[in-house]
ZAKEMI-750582 format. One record per residue (C-alpha): residue number from 1; residue in three letters; z, x, y. Coordinates in steps of 0.5 Angstrom, whole numbers. Each point is the difference from the previous one (the first is absolute). Example, Ala and Ser with C-alpha at 12.3 -4.5 7.8 and 13.67 -1.06 7.14 Angstrom:
BEGIN
pos:1&code:ala&w:16&u:25&v:-9
pos:2&code:ser&w:-2&u:2&v:7
END
This chain:
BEGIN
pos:1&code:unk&w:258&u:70&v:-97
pos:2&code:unk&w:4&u:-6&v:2
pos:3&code:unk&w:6&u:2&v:3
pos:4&code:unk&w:5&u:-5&v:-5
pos:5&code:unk&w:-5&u:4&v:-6
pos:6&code:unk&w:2&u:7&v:3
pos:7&code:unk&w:7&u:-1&v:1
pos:8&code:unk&w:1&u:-4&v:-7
pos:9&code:unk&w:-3&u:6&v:-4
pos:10&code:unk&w:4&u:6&v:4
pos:11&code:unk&w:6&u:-4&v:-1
pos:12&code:unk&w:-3&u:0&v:-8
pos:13&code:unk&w:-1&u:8&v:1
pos:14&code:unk&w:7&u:1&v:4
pos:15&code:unk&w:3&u:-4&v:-5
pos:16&code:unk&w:-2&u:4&v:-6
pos:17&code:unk&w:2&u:6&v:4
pos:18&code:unk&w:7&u:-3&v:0
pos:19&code:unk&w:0&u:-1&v:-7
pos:20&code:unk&w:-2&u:6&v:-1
pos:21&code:unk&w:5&u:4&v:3
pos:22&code:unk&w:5&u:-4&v:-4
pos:23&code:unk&w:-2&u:2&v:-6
pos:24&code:unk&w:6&u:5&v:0
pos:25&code:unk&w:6&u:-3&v:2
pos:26&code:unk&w:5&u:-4&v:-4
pos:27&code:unk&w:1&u:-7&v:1
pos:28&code:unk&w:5&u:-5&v:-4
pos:29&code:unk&w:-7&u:-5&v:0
pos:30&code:unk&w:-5&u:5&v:2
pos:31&code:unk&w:-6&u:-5&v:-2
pos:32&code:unk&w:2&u:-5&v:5
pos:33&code:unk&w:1&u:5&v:6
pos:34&code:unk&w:-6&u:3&v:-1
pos:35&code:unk&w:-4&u:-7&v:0
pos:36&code:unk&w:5&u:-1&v:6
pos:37&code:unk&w:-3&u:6&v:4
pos:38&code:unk&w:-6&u:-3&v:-2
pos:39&code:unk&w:0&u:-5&v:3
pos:40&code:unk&w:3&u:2&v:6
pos:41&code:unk&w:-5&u:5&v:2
pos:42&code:unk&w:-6&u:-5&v:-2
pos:43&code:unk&w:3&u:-5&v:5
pos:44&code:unk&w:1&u:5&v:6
pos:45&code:unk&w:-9&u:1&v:-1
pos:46&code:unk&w:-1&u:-7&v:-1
pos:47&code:unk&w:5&u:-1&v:7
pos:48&code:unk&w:-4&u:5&v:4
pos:49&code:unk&w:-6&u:-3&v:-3
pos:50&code:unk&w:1&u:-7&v:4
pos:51&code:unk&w:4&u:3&v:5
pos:52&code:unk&w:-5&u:6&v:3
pos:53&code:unk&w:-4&u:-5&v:3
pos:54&code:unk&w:6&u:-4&v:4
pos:55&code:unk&w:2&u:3&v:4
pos:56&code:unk&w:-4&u:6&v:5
pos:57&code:unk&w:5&u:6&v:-1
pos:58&code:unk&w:-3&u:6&v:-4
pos:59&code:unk&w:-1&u:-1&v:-8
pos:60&code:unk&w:5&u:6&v:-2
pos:61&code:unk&w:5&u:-4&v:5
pos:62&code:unk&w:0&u:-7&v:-4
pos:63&code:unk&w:0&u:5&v:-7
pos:64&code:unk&w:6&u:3&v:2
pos:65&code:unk&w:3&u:-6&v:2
pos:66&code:unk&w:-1&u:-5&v:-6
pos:67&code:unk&w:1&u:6&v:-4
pos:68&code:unk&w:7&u:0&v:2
pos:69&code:unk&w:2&u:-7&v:1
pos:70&code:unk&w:-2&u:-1&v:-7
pos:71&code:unk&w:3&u:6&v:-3
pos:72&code:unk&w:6&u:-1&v:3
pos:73&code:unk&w:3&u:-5&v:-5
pos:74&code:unk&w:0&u:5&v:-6
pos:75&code:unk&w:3&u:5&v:4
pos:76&code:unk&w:6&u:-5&v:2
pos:77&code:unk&w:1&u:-1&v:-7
pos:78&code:unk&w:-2&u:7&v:-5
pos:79&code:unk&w:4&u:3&v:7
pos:80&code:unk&w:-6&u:5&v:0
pos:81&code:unk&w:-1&u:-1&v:7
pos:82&code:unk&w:-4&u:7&v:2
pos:83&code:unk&w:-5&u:1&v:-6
pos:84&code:unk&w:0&u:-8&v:0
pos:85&code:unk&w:-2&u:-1&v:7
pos:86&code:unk&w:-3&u:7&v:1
pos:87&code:unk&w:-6&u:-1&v:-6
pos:88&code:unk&w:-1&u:-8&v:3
pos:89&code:unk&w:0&u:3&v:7
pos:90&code:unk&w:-6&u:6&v:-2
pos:91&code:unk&w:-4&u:-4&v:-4
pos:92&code:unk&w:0&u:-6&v:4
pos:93&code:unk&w:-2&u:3&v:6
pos:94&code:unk&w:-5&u:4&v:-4
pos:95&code:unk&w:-3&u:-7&v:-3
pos:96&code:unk&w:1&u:-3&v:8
pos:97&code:unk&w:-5&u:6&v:2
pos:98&code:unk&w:-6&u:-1&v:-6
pos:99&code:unk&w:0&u:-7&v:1
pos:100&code:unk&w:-1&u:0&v:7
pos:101&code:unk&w:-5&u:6&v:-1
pos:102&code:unk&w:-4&u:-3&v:-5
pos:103&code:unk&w:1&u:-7&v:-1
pos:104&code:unk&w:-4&u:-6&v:3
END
């Protein structure tokens, strides 16, 4: 599979993972969070997706990476620095290692 297409349907998964994690929790306007998160998680796969093939460096690597810089906003606003950064860090490196593993 193309790595664009990978990365934006692991994004799409790592996104609904996240909503789904906040099903739970109280928010003032809970739609909107949850659409936020959403997209949040969808663009780290799509980045990575365009992104794994610029640069030479491992997939997990180039993951870890936009999985930080990108969720790094919302953690600066929501103030939720560990789980924030802690959840975009994992998942981006995992996306990064499937996209590179087995994309085309």
């Amino acid at each position: 599979m193309n790595h664009v297409i990978l990365g934006t349907v692991c994004g799409a998964v790592f996104g609904a993972l996240a909503v789904a994690l906040m099903i739970p929790m109280p928010f003032p306007d809970k739609r909107a969070a949850m659409i936020g998160a959403f997209l949040n998680r969808l663009s780290i796969g799509v980045a990575i997706g365009f992104g794994i093939t610029a640069v030479a460096w491992p997939g997990w690597v180039v993951g870890l990476m936009f999985g930080l810089l990108i969720s790094a906003g919302d953690a600066v606003i929501t103030k939720a620095y560990a789980p924030i950064l802690g959840i975009g860090a994992v998942g981006g490196a995992i996306i990064g290692y499937v996209v590179a593993a087995f994309g085309v």
